[in-house]
N, C-alpha and C positions, 0 to 999 in steps of 0.2 A: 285253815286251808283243808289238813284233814276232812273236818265235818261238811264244806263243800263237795267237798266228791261222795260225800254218805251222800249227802242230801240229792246230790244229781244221780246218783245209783239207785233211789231210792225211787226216783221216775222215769227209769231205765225202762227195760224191759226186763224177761226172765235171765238175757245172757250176762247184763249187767248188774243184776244182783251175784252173781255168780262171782263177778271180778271184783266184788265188794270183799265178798268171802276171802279172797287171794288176798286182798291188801288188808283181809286183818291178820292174816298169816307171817305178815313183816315184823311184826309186834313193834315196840316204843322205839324201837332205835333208828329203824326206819322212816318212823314219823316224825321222831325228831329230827333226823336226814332230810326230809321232803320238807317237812313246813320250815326249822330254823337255818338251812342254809344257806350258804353265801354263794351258789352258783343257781343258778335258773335250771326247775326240771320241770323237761314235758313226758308225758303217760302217753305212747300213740301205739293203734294197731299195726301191725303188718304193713296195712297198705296205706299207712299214713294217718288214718284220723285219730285227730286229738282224744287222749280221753282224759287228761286233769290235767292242769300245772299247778306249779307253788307259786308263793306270793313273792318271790325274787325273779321268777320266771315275768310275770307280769309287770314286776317295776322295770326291769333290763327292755322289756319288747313293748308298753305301753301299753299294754289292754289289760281289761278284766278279764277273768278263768272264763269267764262262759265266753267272751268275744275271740279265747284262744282257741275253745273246742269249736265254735262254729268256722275260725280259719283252717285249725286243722294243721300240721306239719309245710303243707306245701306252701300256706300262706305267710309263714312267718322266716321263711328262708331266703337268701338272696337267687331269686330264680340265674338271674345273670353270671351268678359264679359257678363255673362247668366244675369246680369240687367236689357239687353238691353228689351229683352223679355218678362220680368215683368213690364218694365215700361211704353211698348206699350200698355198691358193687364190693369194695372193700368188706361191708360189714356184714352183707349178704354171704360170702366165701369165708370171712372167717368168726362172723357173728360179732365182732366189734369195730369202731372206729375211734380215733382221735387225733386233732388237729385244729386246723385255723383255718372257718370258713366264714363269710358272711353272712350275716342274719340280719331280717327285716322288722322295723316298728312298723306299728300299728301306723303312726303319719306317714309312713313310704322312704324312711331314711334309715339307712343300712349301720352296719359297722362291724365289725370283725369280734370272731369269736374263739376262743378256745374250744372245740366240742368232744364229747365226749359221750357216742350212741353204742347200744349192745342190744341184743334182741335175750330174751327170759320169758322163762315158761312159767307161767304162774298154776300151773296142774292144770290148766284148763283149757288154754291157748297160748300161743307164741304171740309176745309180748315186744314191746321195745319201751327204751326208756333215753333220753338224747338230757344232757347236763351240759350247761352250757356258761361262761363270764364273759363280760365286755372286754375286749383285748384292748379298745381303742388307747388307752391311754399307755400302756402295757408296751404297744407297738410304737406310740408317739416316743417312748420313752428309747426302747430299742433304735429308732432312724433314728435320737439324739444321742446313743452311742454311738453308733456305726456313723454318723455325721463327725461328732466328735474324733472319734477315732480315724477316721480320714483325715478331719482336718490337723491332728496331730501327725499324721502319715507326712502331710505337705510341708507342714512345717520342720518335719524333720528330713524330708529331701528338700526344701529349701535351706536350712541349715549345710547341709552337704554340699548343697551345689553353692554355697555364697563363695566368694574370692576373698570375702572377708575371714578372719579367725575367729571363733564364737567358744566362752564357756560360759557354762551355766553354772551358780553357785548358791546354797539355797542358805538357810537363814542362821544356820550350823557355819558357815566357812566350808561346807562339806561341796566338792566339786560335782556336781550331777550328769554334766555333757558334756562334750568334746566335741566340735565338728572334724572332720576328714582335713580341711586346709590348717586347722591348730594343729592339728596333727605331724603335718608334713612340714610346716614351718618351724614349729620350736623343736622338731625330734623329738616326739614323745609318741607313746601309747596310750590312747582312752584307758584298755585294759587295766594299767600303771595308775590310774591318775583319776576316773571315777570311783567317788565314797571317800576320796584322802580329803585331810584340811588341805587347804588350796594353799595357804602360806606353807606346809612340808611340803606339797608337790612343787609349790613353784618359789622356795627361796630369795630366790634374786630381786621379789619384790619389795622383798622388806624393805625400809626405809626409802622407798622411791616415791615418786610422784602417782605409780601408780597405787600404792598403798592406801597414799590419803587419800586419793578420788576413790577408791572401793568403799572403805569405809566412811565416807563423807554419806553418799549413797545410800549405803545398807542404813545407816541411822536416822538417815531426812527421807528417805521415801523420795528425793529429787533427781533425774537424771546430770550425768556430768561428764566433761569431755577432759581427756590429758594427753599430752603429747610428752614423750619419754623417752629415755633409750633402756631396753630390755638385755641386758649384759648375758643372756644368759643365752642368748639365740641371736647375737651382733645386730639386736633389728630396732631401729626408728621406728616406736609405732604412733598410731592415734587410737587409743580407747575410746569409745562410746559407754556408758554403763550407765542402765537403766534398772529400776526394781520389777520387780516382777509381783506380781498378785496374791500368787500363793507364799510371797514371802523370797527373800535371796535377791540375788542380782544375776542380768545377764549382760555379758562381755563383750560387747564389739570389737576387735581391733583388728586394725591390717598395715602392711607394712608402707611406712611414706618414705623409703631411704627416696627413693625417685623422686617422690613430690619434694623433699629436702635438699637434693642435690640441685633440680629446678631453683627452687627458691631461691637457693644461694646462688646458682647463677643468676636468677634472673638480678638480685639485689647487689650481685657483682655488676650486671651489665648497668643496674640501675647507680650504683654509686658509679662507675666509670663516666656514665651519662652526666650524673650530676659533677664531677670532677673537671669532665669534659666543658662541661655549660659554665662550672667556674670557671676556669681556664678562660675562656672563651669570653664572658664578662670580665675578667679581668687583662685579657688582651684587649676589649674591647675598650673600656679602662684603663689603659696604657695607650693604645692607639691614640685615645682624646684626648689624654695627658701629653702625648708626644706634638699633635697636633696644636696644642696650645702652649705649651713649657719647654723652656731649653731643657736639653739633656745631661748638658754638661753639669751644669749650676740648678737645676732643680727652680730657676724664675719663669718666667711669663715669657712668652717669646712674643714677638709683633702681633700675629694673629691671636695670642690668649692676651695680650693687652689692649688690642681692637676690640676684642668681646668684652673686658671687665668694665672699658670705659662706655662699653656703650649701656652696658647693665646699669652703670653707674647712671649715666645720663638719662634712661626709661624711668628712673625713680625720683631724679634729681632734674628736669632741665634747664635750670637756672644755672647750674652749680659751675662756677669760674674754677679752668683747668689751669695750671702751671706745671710748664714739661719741663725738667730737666734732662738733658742731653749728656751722659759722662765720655770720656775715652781715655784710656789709660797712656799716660805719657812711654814714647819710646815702647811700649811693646812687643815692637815686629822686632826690636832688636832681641828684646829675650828669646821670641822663637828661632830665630836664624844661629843666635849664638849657643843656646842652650838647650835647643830641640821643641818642638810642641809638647811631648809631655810635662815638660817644665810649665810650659807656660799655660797648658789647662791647668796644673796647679795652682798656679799663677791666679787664674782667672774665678776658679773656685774660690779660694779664699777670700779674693776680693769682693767676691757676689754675698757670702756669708759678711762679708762687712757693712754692704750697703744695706743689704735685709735689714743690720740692727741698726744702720741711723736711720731708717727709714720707718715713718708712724706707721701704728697698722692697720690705718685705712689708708695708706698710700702705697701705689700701684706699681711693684721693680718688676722690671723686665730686662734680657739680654737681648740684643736685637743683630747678634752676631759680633766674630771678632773680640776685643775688646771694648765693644760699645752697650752702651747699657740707658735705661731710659727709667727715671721714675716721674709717674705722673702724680701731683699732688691735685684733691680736690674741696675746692674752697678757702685757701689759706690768702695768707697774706704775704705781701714781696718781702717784709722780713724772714718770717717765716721760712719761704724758699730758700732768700737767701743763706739762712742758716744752716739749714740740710746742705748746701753743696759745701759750704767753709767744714760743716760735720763729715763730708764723703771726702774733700781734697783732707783732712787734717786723719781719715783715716788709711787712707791711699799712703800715706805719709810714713809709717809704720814699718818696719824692717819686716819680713817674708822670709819664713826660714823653711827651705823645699829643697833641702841637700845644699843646696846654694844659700846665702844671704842675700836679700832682693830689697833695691829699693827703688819702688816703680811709684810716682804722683800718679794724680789724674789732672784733668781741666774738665768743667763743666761748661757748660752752655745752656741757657734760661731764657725761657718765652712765658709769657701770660697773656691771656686770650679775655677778651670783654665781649660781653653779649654771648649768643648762641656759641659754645664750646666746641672748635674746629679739631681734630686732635689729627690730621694731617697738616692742616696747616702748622700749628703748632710745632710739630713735628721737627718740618723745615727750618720753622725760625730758630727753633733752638740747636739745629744739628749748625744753622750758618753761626749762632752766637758761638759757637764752640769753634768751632774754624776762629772765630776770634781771638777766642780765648786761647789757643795754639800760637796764631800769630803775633800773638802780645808777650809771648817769651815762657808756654804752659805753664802747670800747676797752678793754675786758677779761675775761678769764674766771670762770665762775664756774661750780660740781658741783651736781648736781641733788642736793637734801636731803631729808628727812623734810615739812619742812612741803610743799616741789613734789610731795614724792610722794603727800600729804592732799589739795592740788589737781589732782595726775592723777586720784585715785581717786575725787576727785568729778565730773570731766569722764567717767569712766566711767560714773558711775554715772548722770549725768544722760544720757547717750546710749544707756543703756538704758532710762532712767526712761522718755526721748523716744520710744522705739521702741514702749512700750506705751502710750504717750499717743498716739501716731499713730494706734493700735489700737483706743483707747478712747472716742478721739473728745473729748479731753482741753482741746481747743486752741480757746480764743473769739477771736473778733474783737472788737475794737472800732474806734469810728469817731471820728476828730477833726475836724470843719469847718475850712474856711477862709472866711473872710468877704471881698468882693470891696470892697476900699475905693473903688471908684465908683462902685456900684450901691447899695454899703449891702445884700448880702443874700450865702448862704453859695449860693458856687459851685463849691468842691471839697471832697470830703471825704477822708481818707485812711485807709486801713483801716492797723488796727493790730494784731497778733497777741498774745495771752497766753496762759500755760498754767497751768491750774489747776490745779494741783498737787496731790495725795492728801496727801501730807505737808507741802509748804514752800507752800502755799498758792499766791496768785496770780503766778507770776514773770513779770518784764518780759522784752523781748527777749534784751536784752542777757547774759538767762542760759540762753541756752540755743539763742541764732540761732547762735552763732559754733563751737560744737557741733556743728548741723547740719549747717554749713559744711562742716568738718572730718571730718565722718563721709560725708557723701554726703546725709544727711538730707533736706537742703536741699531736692530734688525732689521728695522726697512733701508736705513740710510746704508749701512754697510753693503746693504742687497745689491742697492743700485751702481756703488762706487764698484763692488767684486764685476758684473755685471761691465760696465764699462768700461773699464780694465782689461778685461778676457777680450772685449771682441776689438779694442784697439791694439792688440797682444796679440791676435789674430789677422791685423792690419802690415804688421810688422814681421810676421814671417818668416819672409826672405832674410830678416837679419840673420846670420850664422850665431846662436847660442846666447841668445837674448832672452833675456828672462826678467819678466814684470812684476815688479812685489804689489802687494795690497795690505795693508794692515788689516787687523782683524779683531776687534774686540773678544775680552772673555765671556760677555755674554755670547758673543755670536758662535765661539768656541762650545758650550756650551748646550746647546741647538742640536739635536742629535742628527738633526735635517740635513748640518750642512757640509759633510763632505757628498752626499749625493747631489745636492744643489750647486755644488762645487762641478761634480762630474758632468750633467746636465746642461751645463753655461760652456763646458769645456768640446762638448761634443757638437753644442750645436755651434760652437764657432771655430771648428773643426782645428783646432788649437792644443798640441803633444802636453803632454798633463806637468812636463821638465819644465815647461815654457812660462810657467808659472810659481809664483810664491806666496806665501802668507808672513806676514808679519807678526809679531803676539810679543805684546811688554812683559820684561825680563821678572812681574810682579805672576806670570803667570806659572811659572816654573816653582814657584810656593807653594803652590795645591795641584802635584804632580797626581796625585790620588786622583783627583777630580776632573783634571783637564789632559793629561797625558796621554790618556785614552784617545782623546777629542781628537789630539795632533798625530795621534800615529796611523787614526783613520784617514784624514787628509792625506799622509805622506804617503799613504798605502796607495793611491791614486797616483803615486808619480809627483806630486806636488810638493814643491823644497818649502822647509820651516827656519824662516830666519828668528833669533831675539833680539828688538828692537830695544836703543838705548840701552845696552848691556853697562852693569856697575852703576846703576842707579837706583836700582831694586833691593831686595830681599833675595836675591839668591846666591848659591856662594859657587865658587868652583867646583867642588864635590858632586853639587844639585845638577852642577850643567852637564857634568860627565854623563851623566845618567838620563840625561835627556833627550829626546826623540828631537835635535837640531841641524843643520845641514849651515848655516848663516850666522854669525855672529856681527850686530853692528854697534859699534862701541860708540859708546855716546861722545856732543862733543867737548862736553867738560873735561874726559882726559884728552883730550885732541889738545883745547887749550892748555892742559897742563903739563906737553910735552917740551915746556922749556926748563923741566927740573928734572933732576934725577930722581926722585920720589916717583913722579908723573911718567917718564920714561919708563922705569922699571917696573910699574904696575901693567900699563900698556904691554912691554915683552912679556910678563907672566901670563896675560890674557892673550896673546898669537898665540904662544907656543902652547898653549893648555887647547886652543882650537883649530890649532893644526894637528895636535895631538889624537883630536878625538875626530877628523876629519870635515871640522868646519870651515869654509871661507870666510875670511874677517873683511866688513866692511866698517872703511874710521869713515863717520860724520862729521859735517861742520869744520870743511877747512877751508881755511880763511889766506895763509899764509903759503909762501912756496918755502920755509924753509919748514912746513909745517907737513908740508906734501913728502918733504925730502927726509923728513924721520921718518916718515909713517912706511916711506919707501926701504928706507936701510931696514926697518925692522923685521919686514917681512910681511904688512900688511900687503892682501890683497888686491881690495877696489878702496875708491877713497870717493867722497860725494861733499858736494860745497861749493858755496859759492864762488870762489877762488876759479871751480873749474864749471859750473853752470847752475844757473838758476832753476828753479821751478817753471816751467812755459807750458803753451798747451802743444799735445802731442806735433802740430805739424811745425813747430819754430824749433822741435831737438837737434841737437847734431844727426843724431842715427838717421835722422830724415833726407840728411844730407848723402848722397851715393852709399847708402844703406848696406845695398848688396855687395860693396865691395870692402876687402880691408879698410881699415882705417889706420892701420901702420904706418908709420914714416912720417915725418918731420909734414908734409904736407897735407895730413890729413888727419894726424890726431891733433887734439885738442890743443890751443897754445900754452896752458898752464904746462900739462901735461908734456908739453913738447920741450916746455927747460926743467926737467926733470935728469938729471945726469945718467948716463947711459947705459952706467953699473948699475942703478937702481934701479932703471926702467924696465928691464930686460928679465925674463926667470934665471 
């Protein structure tokens, strides 16, 4: 490079030899400064033109020495950087410059420079000399700190501003950072606590959960998550902990007491939920159980033996049913003598008996009461028959339930051919068992031809009934009662009959217990209440006349029917005294059930007599306590008022319902000396043949000068009129 500028000095002119002279004046150290060094120099006059460069000058800007002296200073500079201008100005005032401006290559593309110009008098002229380095990569490197360094700035106010707690921990155990929220969480000082082993700063972690997960980390290089409790600062946390690059671990955690408490309610609410939906399936599960199984005894009730046979029969429909029908002999007497607790006892044990003689494809149900039903399927009439000799032989068996108990049973047996009826069934075997009662109980007995001439007449009468309801088939008629103090008739009692198209006039008795049994009962009671009230309403003008109706327990029952009572009452404008209901002395048994029933009735004004009283299940105690106004004594003790037995149960029964403010009426008298006890005793009213029949309303006496007494020898009744005068009289 040297010998270049000889060489171009050497075709100079005379000024240029001149400056040859100067630059041999530098001697070797200078030349080895200009040709080996590592910045680019350029040789320029005063006013800019090039007079030599070095050979780094030329690698740095892309030209050969002579393509840099023909550019000349101006041409190798970035005209566009307004530096250039300042730092001529600069070196012009104080003869030097240095800094970072742009410079141009020879292809037209720039890049930044370190420069370093001074103006030198070589003895001859003022001189300049500009040394120059590529910055580019210099400067690339500087943005990649200052990049760096910012982004270390964000991450360390991200750090600070997170809500989460952050420590850094590098490859040592040695703690490196602390954000501001670890800070104010665990009570500590960065100060305190960066450069310590993290296990002496923070003790409490030792043997925890977070322990292992740190060091799991630091050894695998794999990030890992731990939920803990940090004893040392009362806090729930969840760590995060990830490795870091340069080696260590950093620490996420933040407090989950909240998210914990959440949780735990929520898996409170959610096992509540689930408890709840137990509950709930298992009510539902007990409703279905209830709906199919007695309560009592834990068997099949009607409706869950309706369903097993019919299950039975969707798999089977061939399969020949045999029903047995059971009832436990005398029963009601254990309830009445010894309470109903006794006799659920009673009736428990007995169920556990039948269960075991009974196979275990054979079907027990309680179908209420003491009545129980097992349905066998597919067997043989011995068979059957052995099962009930096995149920009366265990029925048989002493019961020891505080009391010693010894209750039989009697069975009743049907078998069915061809398609398996299990109502029918039903029937025949509940009539075999009626049989089996009438034949002297504790034993079995099969439904035959002649039960099944009277099933088919109870059918036929329940349809006869059904178009009799239709037809309008059904009279009343009316029986007085004669009031043995007054001497005149104060109750009448309606009585229902069906005139029959074919069997002529039939009594109740053929065809109430029928209605019963079909449901009947409702309609036909409707019409008899119905008919009653507004012939009751005909009668009026009688002074204190009062018309009974009986009244079945189903129709008791009916929550309908004291408003339908009210309704009949008002539209036949008829004082609500002026009527009675009647209800067999069997209803005062299920005072729980039907009590209610009669005290809404009475609540209307409407008097409650018990019909045929002492032929039921109820005792005197029961009747005390009962919602009665009417007692009418059946007429078996009537007939039996020619003993002292018969007498003195009769007085216990006035006197207990005068006691409690009942009227007693004796039925069924037949005799005037029969009238004349009933009189001394202090009964009431008396009714019977003796003093008039059943008629229809307009053949009564009361029809007879209605409006007026009936007092006195001439107008009460003739029984009634040889009644002796002490007895007649209050």
């Amino acid at each position: 490079m040297w010998n270049c500028v000889n060489r171009k000095r050497n075709r100079a002119d005379i000024d240029r030899v001149t400056e040859i002279d100067v630059w041999d004046l530098t001697g070797s150290v200078y030349e080895a400064l200009f040709t080996h060094g590592v910045d680019g120099v350029l040789i320029t006059s005063m006013d800019g033109r090039a007079l030599g460069a070095n050979k780094r000058a030329c690698e740095l800007l892309g030209c050969s020495e002579a393509e840099l002296i023909g550019l000349g200073r101006d041409g190798v500079v970035d005209r566009r950087d307004p530096r250039w201008g300042e730092a001529l100005q600069i070196r012009a005032r104080g003869g030097a410059f240095r800094g970072v401006l742009r410079m141009r290559r020879g292809d037209g593309s720039t890049f930044p420079a370190e420069v370093t110009t001074a103006m030198f008098d070589d003895g001859v002229r003022a001189r300049a000399y500009l040394t120059f380095r590529d910055m580019t990569e210099a400067e690339a490197e500087a943005a990649r700190s200052a990049e760096t360094r910012r982004a270390a700035a964000e991450v360390i106010d991200s750090l600070e501003s997170f809500s989460y707690m952050y420590v850094g921990v590098d490859g040592d155990w040695r703690v490196t950072y602390i954000n501001a929220q670890a800070e104010l969480r665990l009570g500590i000082s960065r100060d305190t606590v960066v450069g310590e082993d993290l296990w002496e700063a923070f003790p409490a972690l030792l043997g925890t959960g977070f322990e292992a997960t740190y060091r799991r980390v630091m050894s695998t290089g794999e990030a890992g998550t731990v939920e803990a409790h940090y004893s040392a600062a009362d806090l729930w946390c969840e760590a995060r902990v990830y490795p870091l690059r340069r080696g260590g671990i950093g620490i996420y955690f933040r407090d989950i007491a909240g998210r914990r408490a959440a949780e735990q309610e929520r898996e409170r609410l959610h096992a509540a939920e689930r408890a709840a939906r137990a509950a709930a399936e298992r009510a539902q599960h007990d409703l279905r159980h209830r709906a199919t199984h007695d309560e009592l005894t834990g068997l099949l009730n009607r409706a869950g033996l309706v369903q097993k046979v019919e299950a039975v029969l969707a798999g089977r429909p061939a399969a020949g049913l045999t029903v047995a029908f059971i009832d436990l002999d005398r029963f009601k007497l254990v309830n009445d003598s010894l309470g109903h607790a006794v006799g659920d006892r009673l009736l428990e044990v007995f169920a556990r008996r039948l269960a075991a003689a009974a196979g275990p494809a054979d079907l027990v149900a309680r179908f209420g009461g003491d009545e129980f039903v097992v349905v066998l399927v597919g067997v043989s009439a011995e068979s059957a028959g052995r099962l009930a000799a096995e149920v009366i032989a265990a029925s048989r068996e002493p019961v020891d339930i505080g009391a010693r108990l010894l209750v039989t049973a009697s069975v009743g047996l049907a078998a069915g051919a061809g398609p398996a009826d299990l109502g029918r069934l039903l029937r025949e075997a509940d009539a075999a068992l009626y049989r089996a009662k009438d034949a002297g109980r504790e034993r079995a007995a099969w439904f035959d031809q002649r039960m099944h001439a009277e099933s088919l007449r109870r059918v036929r009468t329940e349809q006869d009934l059904r178009l009799a309801l239709d037809r309008d088939e059904l009279v009343v008629e009316y029986q007085p009662a004669f009031d043995l103090r007054f001497e005149r008739i104060s109750h009448v009692e309606a009585l229902v009959r069906w005139r029959h198209p074919v069997r002529g006039l039939l009594p109740p008795l053929e065809f109430i217990p029928v209605a019963e049994e079909t449901g009947l009962i409702h309609r036909l009671g409707g019409q008899v209440l119905s008919r009653a009230i507004e012939q009751a309403g005909r009668w009026a003008h009688i002074p204190d006349l009062r018309v009974w109706v009986n009244t079945s327990p189903q129709q008791l029952a009916d929550p309908e029917l004291p408003r339908s009572i009210g309704a009949l009452l008002a539209s036949a404008g008829l004082p609500a005294e002026r009527l009675g209901i009647e209800v067999t002395e069997s209803v005062l048994a299920d005072t729980a059930h039907l009590a209610g029933a009669l005290e809404r009735v009475r609540a209307l004004g409407v008097a409650v007599a018990i019909d045929d009283f002492g032929t039921g299940y109820s005792s005197l105690a029961r009747l005390s306590a009962s919602p009665v106004d009417v007692i009418k004594i059946d007429r078996s003790f009537v007939a039996d008022l020619g003993t002292t037995r018969g007498q003195a149960v009769l007085a216990s029964i006035v006197t207990l319902a005068h006691a409690i403010g009942a009227h007693v009426i004796a039925e069924g008298v037949e005799t005037l000396e029969q009238l004349t006890a009933l009189s001394g005793l202090g009964v009431d009213s008396a009714s019977g043949y003796l003093l008039a029949r059943p008629s229809a309303a307009e053949d009564l006496p009361v029809a007879l000068e209605g409006d007026r007494s009936l007092r006195g020898p001439a107008r009460m009744h003739s029984s009634v009129a040889r009644v002796p005068r002490a007895l007649g009289t209050s």
